[in-house]
C-alpha positions as a Markdown table, in Angstrom:
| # | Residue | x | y | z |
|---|---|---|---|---|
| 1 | Unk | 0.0 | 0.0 | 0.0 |
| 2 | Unk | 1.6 | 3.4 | -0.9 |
| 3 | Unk | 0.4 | 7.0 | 0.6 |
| 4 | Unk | 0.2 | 9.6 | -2.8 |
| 5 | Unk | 0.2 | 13.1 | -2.9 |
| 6 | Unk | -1.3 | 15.8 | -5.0 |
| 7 | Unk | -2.2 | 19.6 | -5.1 |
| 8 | Unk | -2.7 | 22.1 | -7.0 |
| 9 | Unk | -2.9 | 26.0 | -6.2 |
| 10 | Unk | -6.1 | 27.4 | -7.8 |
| 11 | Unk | -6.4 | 31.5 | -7.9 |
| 12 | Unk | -9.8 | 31.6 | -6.6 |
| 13 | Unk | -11.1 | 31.6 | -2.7 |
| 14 | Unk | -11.7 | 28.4 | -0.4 |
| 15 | Unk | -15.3 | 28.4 | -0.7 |
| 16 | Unk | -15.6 | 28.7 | -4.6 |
| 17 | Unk | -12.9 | 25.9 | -4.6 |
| 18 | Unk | -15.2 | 23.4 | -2.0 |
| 19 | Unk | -18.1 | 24.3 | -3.9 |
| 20 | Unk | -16.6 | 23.7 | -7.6 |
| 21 | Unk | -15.2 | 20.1 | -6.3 |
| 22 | Unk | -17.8 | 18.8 | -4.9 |
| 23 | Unk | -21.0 | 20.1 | -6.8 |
| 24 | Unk | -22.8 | 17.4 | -8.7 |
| 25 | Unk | -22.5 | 19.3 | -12.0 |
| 26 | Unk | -18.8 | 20.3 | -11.6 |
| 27 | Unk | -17.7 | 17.0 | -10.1 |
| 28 | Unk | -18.7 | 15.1 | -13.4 |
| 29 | Unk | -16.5 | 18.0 | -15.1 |
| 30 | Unk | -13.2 | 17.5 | -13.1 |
| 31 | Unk | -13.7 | 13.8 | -12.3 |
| 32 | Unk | -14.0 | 12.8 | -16.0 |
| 33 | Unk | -10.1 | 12.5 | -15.9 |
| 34 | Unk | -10.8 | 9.2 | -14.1 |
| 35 | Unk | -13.4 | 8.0 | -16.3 |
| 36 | Unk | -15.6 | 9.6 | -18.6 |
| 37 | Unk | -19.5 | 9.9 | -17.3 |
| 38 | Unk | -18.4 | 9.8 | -13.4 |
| 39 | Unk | -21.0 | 11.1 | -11.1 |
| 40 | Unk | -21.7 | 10.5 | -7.4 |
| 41 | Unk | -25.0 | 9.1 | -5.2 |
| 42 | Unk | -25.1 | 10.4 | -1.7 |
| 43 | Unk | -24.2 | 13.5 | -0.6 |
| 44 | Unk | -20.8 | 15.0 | 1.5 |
| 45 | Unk | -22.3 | 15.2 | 5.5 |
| 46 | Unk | -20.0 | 13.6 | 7.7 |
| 47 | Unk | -21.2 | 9.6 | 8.6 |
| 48 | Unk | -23.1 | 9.3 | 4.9 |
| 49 | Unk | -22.3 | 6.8 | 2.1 |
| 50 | Unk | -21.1 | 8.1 | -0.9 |
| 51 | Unk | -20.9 | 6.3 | -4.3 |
| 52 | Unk | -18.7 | 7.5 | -7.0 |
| 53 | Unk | -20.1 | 5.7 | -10.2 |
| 54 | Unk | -19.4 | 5.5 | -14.1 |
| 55 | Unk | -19.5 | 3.3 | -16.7 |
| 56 | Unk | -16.2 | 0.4 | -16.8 |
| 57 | Unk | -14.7 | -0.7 | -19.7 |
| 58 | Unk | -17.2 | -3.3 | -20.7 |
| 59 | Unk | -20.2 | -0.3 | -20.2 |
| 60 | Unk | -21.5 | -1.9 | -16.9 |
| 61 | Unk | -21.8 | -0.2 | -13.8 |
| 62 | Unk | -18.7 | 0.5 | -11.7 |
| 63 | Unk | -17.5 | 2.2 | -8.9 |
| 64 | Unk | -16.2 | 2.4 | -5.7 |
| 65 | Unk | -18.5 | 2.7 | -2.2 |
| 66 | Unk | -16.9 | 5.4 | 0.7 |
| 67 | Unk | -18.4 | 6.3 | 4.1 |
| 68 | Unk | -17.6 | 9.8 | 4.9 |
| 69 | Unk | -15.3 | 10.0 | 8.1 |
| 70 | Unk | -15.4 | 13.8 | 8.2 |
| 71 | Unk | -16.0 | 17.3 | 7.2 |
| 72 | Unk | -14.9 | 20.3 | 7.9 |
| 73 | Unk | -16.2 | 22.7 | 5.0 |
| 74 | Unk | -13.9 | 24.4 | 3.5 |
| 75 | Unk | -11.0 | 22.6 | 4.9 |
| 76 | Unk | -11.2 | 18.8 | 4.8 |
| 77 | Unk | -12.9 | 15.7 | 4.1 |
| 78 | Unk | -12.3 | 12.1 | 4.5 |
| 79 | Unk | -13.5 | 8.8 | 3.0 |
| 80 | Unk | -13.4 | 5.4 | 4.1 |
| 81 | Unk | -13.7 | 3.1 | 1.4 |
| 82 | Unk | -16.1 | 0.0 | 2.4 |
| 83 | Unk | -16.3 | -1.8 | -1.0 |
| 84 | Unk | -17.0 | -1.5 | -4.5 |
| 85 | Unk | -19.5 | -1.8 | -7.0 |
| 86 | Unk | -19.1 | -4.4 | -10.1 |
| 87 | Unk | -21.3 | -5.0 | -12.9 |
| 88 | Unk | -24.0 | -2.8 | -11.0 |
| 89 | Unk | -23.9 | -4.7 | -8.1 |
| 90 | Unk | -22.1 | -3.9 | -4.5 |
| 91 | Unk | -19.5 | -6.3 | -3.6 |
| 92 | Unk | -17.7 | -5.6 | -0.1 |
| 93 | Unk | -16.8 | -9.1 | 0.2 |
| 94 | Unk | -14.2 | -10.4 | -2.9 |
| 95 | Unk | -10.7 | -10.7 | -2.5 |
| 96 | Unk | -10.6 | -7.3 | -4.5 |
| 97 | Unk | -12.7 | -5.3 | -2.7 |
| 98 | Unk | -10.9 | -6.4 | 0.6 |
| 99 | Unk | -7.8 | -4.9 | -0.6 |
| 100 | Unk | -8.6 | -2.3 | -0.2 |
| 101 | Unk | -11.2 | -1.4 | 2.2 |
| 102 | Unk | -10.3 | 0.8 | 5.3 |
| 103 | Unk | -8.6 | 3.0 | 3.2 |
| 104 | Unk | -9.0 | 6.6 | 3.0 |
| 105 | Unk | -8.8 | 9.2 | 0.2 |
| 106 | Unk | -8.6 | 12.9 | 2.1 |
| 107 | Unk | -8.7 | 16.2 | 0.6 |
| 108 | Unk | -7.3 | 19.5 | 2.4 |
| 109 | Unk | -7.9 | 23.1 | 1.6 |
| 110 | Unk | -6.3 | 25.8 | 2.8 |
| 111 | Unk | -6.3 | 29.8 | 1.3 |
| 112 | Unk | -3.7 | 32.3 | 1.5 |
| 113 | Unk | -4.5 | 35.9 | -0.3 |
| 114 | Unk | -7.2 | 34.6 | -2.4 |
| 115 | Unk | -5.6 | 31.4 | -3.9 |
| 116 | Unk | -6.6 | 28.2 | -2.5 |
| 117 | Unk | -4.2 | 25.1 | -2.3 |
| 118 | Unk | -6.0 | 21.7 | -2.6 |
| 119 | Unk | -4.0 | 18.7 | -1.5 |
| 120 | Unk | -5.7 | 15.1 | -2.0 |
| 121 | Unk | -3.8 | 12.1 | 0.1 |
| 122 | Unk | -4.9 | 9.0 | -0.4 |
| 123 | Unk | -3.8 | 5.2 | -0.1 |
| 124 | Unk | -3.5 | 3.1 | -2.8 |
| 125 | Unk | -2.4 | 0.0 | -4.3 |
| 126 | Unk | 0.7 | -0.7 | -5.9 |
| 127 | Unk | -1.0 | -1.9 | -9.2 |
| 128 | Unk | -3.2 | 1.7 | -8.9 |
| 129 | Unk | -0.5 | 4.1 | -8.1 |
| 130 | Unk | 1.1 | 4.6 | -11.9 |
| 131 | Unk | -2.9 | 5.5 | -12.8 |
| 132 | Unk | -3.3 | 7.6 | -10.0 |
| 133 | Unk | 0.0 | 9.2 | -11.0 |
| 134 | Unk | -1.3 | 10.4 | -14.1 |
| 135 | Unk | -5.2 | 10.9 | -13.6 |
| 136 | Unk | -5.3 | 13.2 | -10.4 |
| 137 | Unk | -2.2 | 15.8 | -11.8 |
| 138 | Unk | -5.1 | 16.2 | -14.8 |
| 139 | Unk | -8.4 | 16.2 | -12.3 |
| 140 | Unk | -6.6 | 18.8 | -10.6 |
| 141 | Unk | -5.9 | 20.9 | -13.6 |
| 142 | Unk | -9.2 | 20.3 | -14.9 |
| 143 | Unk | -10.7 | 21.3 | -11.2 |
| 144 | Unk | -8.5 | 24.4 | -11.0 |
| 145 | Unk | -10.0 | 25.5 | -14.8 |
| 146 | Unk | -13.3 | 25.1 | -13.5 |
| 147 | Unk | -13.2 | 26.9 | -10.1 |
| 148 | Unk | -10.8 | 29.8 | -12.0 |
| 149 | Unk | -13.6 | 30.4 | -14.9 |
| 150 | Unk | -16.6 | 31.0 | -12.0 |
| 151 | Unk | -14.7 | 34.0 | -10.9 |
């Protein structure tokens, strides 16, 4: 299991920033770096389930399945990650889905004269990391255009 890093300093303030990343219509935007058609079910209050959902490569259903440990708005959030979702269907119980349950993806925000620094930690699999490596630099950039252009 490896800890990654990420951030990205976006020139507009905190709020603007939470609200871009999280809003249902601007999350599908900055997510699509992932995989094109993401979207979440649930909602962001501290204790809730979240799914983060999209089509896989074969067109079914996939996603991952996160409890959310905390949040602060405006500062940070954490997920627990309590299984997954294949072919439509929750599965917390495969070999796959325990490798990776318990672990946490957390984002920080923190703003200094008007620009906002995001920083997303998160644990990961080995065979996961070199994706990671390239998808979040781009959700980032993608998140940092969107929050920038609502100015």
């Amino acid at each position: 299991m490896k800890k990654l890093r990420y951030s990205a300093k976006i020139n507009a303030p905190v709020g603007d920033v939470w609200t871009t990343m999280l809003s249902d219509s601007t999350y599908r935007k900055w997510t699509s770096a992932f995989n094109q058609g993401s979207y979440f079910e649930g909602d962001w209050t501290k204790g809730s389930e979240i799914r983060f959902l999209g089509p896989d490569d074969k067109g079914s259903l996939g996603g991952m399945i996160a409890v959310v440990e905390e949040n602060r708005p405006g500062e940070f959030i954490s997920l627990r990650y309590v299984g997954q979702v294949v072919d439509g269907a929750d599965d917390t119980t495969s070999e796959e889905a325990k490798e990776f349950i318990g672990t946490h993806e957390n984002y920080s925000f923190s703003e200094n004269a008007r620009v906002t620094t995001v920083e997303v930690v998160l644990d990961s699999e080995d065979d996961f990391a070199a994706m990671f490596d390239e998808a979040w630099p781009v959700a980032l950039a993608k998140l940092k255009e969107i929050a920038e252009e609502r100015r």
